[in-house]
Structures are given as C-alpha cells and as structure tokens.
C-alpha positions as CSV (number, residue, x, y, z in Angstrom):
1,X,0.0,0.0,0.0
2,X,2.0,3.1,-1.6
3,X,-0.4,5.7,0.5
4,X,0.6,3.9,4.0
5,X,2.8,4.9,6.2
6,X,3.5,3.0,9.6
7,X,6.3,1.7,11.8
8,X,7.1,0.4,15.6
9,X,10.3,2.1,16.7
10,X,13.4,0.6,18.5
11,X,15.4,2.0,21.1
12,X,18.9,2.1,18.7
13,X,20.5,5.0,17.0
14,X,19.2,8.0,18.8
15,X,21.1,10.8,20.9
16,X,19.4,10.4,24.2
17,X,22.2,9.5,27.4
18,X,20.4,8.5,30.3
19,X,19.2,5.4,29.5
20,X,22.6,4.0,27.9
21,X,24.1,6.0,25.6
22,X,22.9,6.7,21.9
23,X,19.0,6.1,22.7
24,X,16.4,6.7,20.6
25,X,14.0,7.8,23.4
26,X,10.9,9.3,21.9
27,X,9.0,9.6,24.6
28,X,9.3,13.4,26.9
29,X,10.7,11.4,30.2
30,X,11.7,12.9,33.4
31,X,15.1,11.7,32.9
32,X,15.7,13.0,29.4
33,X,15.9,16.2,27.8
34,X,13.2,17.8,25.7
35,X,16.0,18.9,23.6
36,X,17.3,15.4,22.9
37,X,13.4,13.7,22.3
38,X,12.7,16.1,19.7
39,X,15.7,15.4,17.8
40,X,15.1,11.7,18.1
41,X,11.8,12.1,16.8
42,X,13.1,13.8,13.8
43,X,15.5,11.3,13.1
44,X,12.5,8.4,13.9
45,X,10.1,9.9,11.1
46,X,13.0,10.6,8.6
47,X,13.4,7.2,8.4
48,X,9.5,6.9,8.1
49,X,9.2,9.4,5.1
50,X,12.6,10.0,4.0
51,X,12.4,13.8,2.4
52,X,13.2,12.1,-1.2
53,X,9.4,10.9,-1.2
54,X,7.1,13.3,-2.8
55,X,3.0,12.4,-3.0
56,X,1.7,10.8,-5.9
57,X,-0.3,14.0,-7.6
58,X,2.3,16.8,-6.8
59,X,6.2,17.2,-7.0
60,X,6.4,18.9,-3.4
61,X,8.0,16.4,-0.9
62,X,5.7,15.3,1.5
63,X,4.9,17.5,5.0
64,X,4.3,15.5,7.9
65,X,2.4,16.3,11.2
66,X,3.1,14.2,14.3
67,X,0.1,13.4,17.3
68,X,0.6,12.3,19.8
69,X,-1.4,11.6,23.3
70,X,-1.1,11.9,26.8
71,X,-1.7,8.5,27.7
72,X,-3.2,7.5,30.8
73,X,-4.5,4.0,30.4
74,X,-8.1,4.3,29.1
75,X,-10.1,2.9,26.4
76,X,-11.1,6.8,25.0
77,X,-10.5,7.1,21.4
78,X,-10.1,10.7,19.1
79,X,-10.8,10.9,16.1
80,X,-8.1,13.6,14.5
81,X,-8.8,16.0,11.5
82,X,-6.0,19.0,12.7
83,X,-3.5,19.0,15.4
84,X,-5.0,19.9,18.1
85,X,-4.0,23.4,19.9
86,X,-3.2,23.6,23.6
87,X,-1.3,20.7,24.0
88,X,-1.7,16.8,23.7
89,X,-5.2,15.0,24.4
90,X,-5.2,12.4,26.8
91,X,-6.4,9.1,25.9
92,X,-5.0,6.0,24.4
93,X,-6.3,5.8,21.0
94,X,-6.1,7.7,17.9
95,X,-8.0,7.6,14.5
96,X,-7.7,9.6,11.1
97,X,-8.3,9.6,7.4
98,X,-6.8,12.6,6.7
99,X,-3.8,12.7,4.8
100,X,-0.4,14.1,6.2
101,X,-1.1,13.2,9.6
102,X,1.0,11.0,12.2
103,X,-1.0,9.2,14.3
104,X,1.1,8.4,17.2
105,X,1.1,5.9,20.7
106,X,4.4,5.2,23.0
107,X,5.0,2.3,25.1
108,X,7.7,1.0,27.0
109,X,6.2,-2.6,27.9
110,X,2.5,-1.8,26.8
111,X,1.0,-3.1,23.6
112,X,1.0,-0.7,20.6
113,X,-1.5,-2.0,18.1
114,X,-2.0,-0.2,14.2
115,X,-5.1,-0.5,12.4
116,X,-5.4,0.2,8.3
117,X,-8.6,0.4,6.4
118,X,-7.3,0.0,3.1
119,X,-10.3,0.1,1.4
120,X,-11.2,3.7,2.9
121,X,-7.5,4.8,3.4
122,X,-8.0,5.2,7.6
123,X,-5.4,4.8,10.1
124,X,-5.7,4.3,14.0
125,X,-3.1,3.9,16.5
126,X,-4.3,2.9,20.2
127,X,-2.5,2.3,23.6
128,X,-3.3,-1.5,24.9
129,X,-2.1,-1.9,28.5
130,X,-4.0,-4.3,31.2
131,X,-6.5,-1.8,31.7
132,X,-7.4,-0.5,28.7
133,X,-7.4,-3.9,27.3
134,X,-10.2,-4.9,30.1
135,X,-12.2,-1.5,28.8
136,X,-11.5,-3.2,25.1
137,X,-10.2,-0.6,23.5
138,X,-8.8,-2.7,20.7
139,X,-12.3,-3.7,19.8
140,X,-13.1,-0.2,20.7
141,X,-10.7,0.9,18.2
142,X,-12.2,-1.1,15.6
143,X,-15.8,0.1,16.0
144,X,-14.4,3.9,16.3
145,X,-13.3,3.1,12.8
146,X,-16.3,1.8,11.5
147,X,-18.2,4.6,13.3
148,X,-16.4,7.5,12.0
149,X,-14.8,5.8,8.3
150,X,-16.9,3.3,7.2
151,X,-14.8,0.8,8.4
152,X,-15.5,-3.0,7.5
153,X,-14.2,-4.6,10.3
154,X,-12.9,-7.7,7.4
155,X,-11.4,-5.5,5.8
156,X,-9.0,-3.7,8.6
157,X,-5.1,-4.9,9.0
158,X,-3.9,-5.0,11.8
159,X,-0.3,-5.2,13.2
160,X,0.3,-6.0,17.3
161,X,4.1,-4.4,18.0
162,X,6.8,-5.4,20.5
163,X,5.8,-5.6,24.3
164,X,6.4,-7.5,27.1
165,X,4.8,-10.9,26.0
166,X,3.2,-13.5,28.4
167,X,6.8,-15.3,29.0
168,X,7.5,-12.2,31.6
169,X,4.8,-10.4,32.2
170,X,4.2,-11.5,35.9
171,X,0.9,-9.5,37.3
172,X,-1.4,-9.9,40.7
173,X,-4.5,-11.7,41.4
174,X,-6.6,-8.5,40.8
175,X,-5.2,-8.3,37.2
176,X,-6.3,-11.8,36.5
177,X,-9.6,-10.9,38.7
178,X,-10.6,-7.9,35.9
179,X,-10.5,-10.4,33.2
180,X,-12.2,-12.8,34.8
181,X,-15.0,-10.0,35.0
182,X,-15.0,-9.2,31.3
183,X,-14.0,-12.0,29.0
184,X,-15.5,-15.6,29.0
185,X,-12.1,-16.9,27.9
186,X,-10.1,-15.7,30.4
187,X,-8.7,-18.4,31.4
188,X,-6.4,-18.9,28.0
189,X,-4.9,-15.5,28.7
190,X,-3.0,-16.7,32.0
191,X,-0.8,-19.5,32.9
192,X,0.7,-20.0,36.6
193,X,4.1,-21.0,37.4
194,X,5.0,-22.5,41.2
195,X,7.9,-20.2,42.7
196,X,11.2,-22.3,43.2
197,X,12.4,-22.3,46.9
198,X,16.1,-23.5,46.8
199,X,15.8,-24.3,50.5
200,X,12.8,-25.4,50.6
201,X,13.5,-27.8,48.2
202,X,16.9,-28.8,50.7
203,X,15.2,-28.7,53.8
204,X,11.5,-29.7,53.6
205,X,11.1,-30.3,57.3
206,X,11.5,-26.6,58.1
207,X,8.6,-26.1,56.2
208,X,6.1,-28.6,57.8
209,X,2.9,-27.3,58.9
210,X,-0.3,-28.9,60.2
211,X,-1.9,-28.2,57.4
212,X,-2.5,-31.3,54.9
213,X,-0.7,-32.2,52.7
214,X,2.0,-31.3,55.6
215,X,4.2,-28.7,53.6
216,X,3.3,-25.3,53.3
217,X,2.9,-24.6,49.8
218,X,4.7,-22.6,47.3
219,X,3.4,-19.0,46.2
220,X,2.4,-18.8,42.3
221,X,3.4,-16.6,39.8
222,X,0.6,-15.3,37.3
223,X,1.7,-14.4,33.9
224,X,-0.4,-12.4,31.2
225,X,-0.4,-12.8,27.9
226,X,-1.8,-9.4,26.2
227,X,-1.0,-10.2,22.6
228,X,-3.8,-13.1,22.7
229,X,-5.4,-10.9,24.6
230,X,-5.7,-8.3,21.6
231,X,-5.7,-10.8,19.3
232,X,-9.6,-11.9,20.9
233,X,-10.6,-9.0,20.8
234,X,-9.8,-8.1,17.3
235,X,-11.4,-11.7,16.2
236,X,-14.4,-10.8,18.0
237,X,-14.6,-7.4,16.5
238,X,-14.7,-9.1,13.3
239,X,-11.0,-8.9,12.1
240,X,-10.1,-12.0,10.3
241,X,-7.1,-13.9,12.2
242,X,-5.0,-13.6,8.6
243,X,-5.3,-10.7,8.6
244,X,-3.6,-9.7,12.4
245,X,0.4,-9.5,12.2
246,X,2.3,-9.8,15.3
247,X,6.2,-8.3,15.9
248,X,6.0,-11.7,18.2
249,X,9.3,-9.7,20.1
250,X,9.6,-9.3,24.2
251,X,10.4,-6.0,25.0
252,X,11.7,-7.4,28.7
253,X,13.6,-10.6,26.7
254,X,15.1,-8.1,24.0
255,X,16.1,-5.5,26.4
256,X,18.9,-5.0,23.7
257,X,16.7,-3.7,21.1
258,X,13.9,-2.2,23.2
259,X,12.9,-0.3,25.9
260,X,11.1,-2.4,29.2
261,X,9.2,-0.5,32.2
262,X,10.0,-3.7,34.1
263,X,13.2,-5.0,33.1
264,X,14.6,-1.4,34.0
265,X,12.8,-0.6,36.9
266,X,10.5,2.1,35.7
267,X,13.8,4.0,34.7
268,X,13.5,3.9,30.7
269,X,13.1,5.5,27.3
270,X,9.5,4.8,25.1
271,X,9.8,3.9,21.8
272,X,7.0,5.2,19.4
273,X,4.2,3.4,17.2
274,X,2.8,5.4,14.1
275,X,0.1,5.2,11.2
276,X,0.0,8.2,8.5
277,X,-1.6,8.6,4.7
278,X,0.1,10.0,2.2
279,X,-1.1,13.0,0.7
C-alpha cells in the first residue's frame, strides 16, 4: 500500500544518554531532555518518510504532522482532523483519514497496536495496556473506525508491535480478577508458574505445617499474555485472524533492542508506534 505509512520504533540509533548512551527515546521522560526527544523524533520519522518521497499528484516532498497523546491508560479514542491546539489530548487511542497526519502511541512494555482500512484509506493507533485492554479498547478501536470511516471490520489490518509478552509479564490476582470479569475466555490468557524455593527444596522439614498435605505450599506466579489478549478482541470485532500480524518480540527478553518498564525498573526511554496517509 504506496499511501501507508507505519512503523514500531526501536530503542537504537538516537542521541538520548540516560538510558545507555545513543537512545532513541521518543517519549518526553523525566530523565531525558526535551531537547534530545525532539531530535530523536526527527530522526525516527526521517526514516518513516525520508524527504526524497514526494506524493503521488504533486512534486512537493511530503509534510508530515506528528500526534501524539497523553496516555493515561483508558479505552477513550479521538478521532483527528487538525493537530489539536493547547497541548496533547489524553487518551490512548487515535484515528484519522486525513492525509499528512502521524498518528502516534508510545509504550515501553505496553501493547501498541495499528489498524489500516485499506479500502477507505484510515489509520488508528491505540494504547493497549491491562486496563485498557479490560475496557477493550482494541475492539473499541475497531468500532471507532467503522463509526467514523466506514470501516468493514474484514477488511482492517492489523499489526500488534513489540511488548512485554506473556513469557514475563508476571501480574497480581486483581489483574487476573478484571478479566475474569470481562472476558468468558479468560482463562487462555493466564498461565501459573509455582515459585522455586532453593531451601525449601533442601530442607523440607523446616517447612512442615499442620496443614494437609504437611508442607506449606509454594506462592504462584501469574503471567499475562496481552498479545492473545488483543488478538480476541480483534477476532471478536470481526478482524479476520489472517489478517492480524504480530512483531512476536519481548520488550523485557530483548532488552537489547527495546525499551522495558520492568526490566529497567521504571527508569526507561519509550519507543513510538505510528500510522499516516500519504497526501
């Protein structure tokens, strides 16, 4: 599709220090400098639409205009005809048709998911953490596109990009709780893992109780998997499964190529997902 534009970022071959040296942090962090984000920006969405690329009916080179949100872990959806004035618009989703626009999400650990409507030339970008995904707002997103576009939910691509997958995303109870309240299948979102005790394992009798079976038991560990998780909800939504790509990367297993909330102890860069029409 000549018209589309759209890419998942990585955390190489930027200028921001704190996080390593030579970051591409995109996101305005409280450990980087404002400075140093917007010129990693630039240098993301030159690679994006190199300057070389001019739009099909004119022999201008293509302007671009970037949105982005403030993201506080919702299902609310804009729809975006202009940048908006007086600063970013929180939510966690964002939709256009209008050409020249960047659609933006970041994530360090979180889901970014892209949906194209190549049939009616719209993009949407959305925000899929654990609690927007129990609000859907992946399915959201698809309805808001169908709403607004004319959207045929069969014919929508989508793309899931890198996050922390369900290999290392450890959450509570109450996490697996929220699902439990929302989606019938649950259940195939979660697995459990019993936590190893070295010296529990070497000394069993310190651990005797008077409880049956005699041993006290081992804690479990509850991992989440949100790409299935997206995945459902884009099914039910009517996306065809063919039609759903998947980065299929860790962000916590490749901390090497991308930023991780976890793996870094909240200290960390964000790298950026976008979706944009040509003019």
């Amino acid at each position: 599709m000549a018209w589309l534009v759209h890419g998942f970022s990585t955390r190489n071959g930027g200028c921001s220090k704190p996080y390593g040296g030579a970051q591409l942090n995109l996101g305005f962090t409280a450990h980087d400098s404002r400075a140093a984000v917007e010129r990693n920006r630039r240098t993301f969405l030159s690679a994006l639409t190199p300057s070389r690329a001019r739009s099909a009916s004119s022999s201008r080179p293509e302007s671009w205009q970037l949105v982005a949100l403030r993201q506080i872990h919702s299902d609310i959806i804009h729809r975006v005809i202009e940048v908006p004035g007086g600063g970013p618009l929180a939510g966690d989703g964002l939709i256009t048709n209008v050409p020249g626009i960047l659609v933006s999400v970041l994530a360090a650990d979180c889901q970014p998911v892209i949906l194209v409507d190549p049939k009616h030339r719209a993009v949407g970008a959305f925000h899929a953490g654990w609690r927007g995904t129990v609000k859907r707002i992946v399915e959201k997103g698809v309805g808001e596109m169908r709403r607004w576009f004319d959207s045929k939910p069969g014919d929508l691509r989508a793309a899931l990009g890198p996050q922390i997958r369900g290999c290392c995303y450890e959450v509570g109870p109450e996490v697996r709780e929220a699902f439990h309240s929302q989606f019938s299948y649950a259940d195939e979102l979660f697995r459990e893992t019993e936590q190893s005790d070295p010296i529990q394992e070497k000394y069993p009798l310190l651990f005797l109780t008077a409880r049956a079976p005699g041993h006290s038991e081992l804690p479990t560990k509850i991992f989440l998997d949100m790409a299935k998780a997206s995945r459902r909800q884009l099914i039910a939504a009517g996306v065809p499964p063919e039609n759903i790509s998947d980065v299929n990367l860790c962000t916590s297993c490749r901390n090497d190529l991308f930023f991780s909330h976890r793996r870094e102890n909240s200290r960390t860069g964000r790298m950026m997902a976008v979706a944009g029409i040509r003019e």
